[in-house]
TORDORO-719323 format. One record per atom (N, C-alpha, C): residue number from 1; atom name; z, x, y; residue in one letter. Coordinates in Angstrom, 2 decimals. Atoms other than C-alpha are relative to their C-alpha. Example, Ala and Ser with C-alpha at 12.3 -4.5 7.8 and 13.67 -1.06 7.14 Angstrom:
! TORDORO-719323
  resi  name       up     east    north  resn
     1     N     0.00     0.89    -1.19     a
     1    CA     7.80    12.30    -4.50     a
     1     C     0.00     0.90     1.20     a
     2     N    -0.06    -0.82    -1.19     s
     2    CA     7.14    13.67    -1.06     s
     2     C     0.73    -0.77     1.09     s
***
This chain:
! TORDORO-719323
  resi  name       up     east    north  resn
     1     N     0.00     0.82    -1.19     x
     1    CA     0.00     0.00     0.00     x
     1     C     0.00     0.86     1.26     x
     2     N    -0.18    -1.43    -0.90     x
     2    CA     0.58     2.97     2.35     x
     2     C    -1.15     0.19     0.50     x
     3     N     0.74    -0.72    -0.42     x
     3    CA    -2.19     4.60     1.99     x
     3     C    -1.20    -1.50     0.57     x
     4     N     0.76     1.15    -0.14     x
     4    CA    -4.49     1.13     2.48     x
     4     C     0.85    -0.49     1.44     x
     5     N    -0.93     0.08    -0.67     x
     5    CA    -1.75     0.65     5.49     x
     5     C    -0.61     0.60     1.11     x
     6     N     0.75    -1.16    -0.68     x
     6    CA    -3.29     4.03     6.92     x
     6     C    -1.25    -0.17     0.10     x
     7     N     0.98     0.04     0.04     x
     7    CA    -6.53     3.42     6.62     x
     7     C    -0.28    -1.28     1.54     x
     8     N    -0.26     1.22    -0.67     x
     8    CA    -6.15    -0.38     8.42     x
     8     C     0.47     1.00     1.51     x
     9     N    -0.56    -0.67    -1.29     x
     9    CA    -4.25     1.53    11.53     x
     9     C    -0.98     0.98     0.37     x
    10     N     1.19    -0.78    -0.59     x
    10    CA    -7.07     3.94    11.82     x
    10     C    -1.13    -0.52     0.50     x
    11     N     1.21     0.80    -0.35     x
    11    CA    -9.64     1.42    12.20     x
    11     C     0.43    -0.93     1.04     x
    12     N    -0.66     0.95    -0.66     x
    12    CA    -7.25    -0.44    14.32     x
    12     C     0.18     1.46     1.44     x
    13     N     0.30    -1.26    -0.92     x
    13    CA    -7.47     3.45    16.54     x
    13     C    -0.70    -0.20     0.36     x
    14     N     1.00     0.03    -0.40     x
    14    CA   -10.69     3.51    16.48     x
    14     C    -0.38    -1.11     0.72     x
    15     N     0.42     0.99    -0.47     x
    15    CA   -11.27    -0.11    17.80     x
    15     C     0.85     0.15     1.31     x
    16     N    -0.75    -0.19    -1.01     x
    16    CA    -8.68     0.42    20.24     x
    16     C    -0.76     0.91     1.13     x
    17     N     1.13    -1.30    -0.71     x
    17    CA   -10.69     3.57    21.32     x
    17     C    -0.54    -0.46     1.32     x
    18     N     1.69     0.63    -0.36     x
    18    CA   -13.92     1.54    22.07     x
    18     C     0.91    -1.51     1.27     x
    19     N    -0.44     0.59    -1.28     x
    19    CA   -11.54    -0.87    24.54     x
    19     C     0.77     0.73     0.85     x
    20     N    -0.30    -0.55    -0.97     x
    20    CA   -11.89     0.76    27.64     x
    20     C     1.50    -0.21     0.45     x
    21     N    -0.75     0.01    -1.00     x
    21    CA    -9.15    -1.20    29.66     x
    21     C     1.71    -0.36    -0.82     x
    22     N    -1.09     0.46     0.95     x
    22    CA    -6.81    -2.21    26.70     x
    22     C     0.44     1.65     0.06     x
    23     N    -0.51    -1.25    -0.21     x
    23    CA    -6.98     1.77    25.92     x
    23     C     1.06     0.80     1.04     x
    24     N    -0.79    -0.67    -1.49     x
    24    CA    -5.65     2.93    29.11     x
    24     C     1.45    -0.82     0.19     x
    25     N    -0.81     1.01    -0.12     x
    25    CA    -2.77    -0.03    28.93     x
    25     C     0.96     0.96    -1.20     x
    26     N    -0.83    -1.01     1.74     x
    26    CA    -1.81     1.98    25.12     x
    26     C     0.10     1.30     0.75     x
    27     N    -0.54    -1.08    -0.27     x
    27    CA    -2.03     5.40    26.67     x
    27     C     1.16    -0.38     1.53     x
    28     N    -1.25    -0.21    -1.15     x
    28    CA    -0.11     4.41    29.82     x
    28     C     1.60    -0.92    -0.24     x
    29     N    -1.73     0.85     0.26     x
    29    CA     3.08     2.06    27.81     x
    29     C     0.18     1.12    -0.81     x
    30     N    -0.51    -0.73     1.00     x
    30    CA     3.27     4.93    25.12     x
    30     C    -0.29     1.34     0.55     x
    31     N     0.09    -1.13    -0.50     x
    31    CA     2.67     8.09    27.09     x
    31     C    -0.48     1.22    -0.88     x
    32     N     1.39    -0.64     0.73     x
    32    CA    -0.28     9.09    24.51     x
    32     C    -0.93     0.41     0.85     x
    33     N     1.26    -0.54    -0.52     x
    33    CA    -2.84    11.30    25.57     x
    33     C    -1.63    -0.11    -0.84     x
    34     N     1.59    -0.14     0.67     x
    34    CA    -7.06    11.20    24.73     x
    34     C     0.55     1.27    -0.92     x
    35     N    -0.09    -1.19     1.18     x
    35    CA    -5.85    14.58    22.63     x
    35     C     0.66    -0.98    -0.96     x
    36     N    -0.79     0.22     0.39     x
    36    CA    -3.08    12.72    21.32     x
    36     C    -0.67    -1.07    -1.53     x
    37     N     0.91     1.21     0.82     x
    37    CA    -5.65     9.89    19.90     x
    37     C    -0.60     1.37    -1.57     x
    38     N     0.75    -1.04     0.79     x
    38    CA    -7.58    12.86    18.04     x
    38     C     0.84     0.48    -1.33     x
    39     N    -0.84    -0.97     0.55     x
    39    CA    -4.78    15.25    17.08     x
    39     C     0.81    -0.61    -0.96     x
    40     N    -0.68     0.68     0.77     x
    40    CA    -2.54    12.66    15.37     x
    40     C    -0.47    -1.33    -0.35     x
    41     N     0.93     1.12     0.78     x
    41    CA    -4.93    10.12    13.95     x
    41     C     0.43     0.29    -1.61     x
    42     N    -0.01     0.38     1.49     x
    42    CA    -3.69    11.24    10.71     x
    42     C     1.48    -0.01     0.15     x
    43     N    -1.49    -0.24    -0.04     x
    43    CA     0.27    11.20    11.47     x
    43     C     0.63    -1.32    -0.20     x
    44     N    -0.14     1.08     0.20     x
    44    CA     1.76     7.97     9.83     x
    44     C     0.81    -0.67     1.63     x
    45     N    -1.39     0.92    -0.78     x
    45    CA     4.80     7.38    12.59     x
    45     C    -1.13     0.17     1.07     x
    46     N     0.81     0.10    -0.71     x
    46    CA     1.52     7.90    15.51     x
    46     C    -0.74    -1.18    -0.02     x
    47     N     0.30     1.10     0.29     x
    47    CA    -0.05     5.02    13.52     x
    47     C     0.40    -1.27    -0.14     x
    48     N    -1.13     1.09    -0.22     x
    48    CA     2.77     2.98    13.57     x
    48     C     0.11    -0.77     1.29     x
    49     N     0.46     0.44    -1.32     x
    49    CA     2.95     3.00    17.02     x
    49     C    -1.45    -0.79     0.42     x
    50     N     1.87     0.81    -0.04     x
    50    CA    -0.98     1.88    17.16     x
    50     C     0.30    -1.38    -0.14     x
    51     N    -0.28     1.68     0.73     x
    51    CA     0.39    -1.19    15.21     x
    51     C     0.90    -0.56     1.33     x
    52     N    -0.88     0.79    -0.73     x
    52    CA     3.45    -1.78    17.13     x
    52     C    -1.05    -0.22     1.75     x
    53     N     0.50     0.57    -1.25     x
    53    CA     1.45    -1.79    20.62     x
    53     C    -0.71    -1.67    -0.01     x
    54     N     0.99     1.33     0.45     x
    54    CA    -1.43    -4.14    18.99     x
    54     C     1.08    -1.27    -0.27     x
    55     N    -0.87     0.81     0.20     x
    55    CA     1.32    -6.24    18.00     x
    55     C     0.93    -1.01     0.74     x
    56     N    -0.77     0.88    -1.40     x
    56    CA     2.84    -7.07    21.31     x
    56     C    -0.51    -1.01     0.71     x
    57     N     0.52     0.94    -0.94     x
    57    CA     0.44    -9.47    22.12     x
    57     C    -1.23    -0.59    -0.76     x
    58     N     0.64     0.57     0.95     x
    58    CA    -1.28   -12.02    19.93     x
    58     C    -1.56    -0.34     0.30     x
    59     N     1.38     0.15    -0.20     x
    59    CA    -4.35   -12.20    21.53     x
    59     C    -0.66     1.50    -0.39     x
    60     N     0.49    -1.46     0.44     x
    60    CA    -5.16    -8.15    20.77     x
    60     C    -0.13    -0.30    -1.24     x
    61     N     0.16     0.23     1.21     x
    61    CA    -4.32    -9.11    17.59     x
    61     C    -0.92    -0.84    -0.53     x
    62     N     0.55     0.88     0.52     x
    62    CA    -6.23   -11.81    17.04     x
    62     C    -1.69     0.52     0.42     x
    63     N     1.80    -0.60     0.21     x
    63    CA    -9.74    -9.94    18.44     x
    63     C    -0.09     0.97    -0.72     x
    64     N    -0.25    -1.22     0.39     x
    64    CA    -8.96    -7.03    16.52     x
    64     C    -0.09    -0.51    -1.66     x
    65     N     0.68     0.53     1.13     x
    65    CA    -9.22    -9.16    13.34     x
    65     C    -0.98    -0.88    -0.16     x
    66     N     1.07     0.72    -0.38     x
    66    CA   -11.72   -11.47    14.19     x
    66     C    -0.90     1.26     0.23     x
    67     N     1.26    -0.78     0.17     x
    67    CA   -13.84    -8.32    14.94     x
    67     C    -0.19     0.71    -1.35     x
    68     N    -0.02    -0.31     1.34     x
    68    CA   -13.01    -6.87    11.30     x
    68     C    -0.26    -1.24    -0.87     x
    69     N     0.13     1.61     1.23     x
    69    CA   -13.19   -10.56     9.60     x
    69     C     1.59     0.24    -1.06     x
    70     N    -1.21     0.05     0.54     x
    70    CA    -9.42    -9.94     8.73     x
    70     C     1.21    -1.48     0.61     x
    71     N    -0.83     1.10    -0.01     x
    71    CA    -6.60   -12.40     8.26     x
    71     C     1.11     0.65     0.98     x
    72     N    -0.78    -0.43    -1.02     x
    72    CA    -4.25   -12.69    11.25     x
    72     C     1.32     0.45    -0.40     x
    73     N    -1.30    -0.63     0.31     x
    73    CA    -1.30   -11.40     9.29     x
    73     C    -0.18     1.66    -0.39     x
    74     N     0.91    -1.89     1.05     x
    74    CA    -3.41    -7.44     8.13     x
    74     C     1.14     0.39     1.20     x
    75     N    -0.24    -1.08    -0.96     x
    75    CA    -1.70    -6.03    11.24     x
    75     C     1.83     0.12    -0.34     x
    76     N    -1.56     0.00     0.52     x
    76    CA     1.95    -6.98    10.34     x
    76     C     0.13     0.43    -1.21     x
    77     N    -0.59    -0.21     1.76     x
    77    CA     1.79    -6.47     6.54     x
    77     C    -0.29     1.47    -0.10     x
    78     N     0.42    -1.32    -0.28     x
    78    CA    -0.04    -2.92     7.61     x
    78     C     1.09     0.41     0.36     x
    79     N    -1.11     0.00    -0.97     x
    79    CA     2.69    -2.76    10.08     x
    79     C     1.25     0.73    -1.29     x
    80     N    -1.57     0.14     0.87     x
    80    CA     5.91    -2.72     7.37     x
    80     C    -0.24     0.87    -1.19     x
    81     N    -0.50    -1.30     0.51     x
    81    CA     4.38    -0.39     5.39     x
    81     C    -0.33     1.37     0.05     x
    82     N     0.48    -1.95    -0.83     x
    82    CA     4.13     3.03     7.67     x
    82     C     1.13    -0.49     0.19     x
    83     N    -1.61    -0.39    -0.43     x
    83    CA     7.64     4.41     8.90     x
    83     C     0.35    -0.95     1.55     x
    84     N    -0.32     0.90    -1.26     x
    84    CA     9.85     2.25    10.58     x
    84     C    -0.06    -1.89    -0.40     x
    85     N    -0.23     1.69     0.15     x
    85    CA     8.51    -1.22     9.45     x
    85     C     0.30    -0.84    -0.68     x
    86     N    -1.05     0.44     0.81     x
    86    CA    11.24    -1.71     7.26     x
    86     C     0.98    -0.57     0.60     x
    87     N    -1.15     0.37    -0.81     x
    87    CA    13.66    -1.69     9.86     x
    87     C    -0.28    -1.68     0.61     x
    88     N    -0.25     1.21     0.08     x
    88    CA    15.44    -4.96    10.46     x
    88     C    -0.27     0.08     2.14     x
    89     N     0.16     0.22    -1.06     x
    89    CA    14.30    -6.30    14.18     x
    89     C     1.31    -0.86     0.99     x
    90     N    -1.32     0.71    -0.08     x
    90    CA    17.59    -7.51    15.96     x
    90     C    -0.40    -0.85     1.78     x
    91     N     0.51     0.73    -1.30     x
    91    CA    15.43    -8.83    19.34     x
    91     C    -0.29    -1.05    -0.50     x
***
């Protein structure tokens, strides 16, 4: 599940990428750099983050599978299993 987890969050990078103004919104709440995208594209807890941004806001989510033809739950079930999305949410 992991590694299928990783894969999902990379394609969920890359799409991120390719939106200009969303991009710039992810590097300026998470204080990621254009290297940062590159350099740690393979670093699970980097990909995590990817998720958790996409996650904050159900409309990202929802073009982000609608442009893959995925079910609106891939990003959460991706989500829980990279580091971290085990932990219990107490907000």
């Amino acid at each position: 599940m992991r590694k299928s987890a990783e894969t999902l969050a990379l394609t969920a990078l890359a799409w991120l990428a390719g939106q200009d103004s969303l991009l710039a919104v992810f590097l300026g709440a998470t204080g990621a750099t254009e290297n940062d995208l590159r350099n740690r594209a393979d670093d699970p807890e980097f990909l995590a983050s990817v998720l958790d941004f996409l996650l904050m806001d159900d409309a990202w989510v929802l073009a982000f599978c609608q442009a893959h033809d995925l079910p609106g739950a891939a990003l959460m079930q991706a989500r829980a299993a990279l580091p971290g999305g085990a932990d219990p949410h107490w907000t």
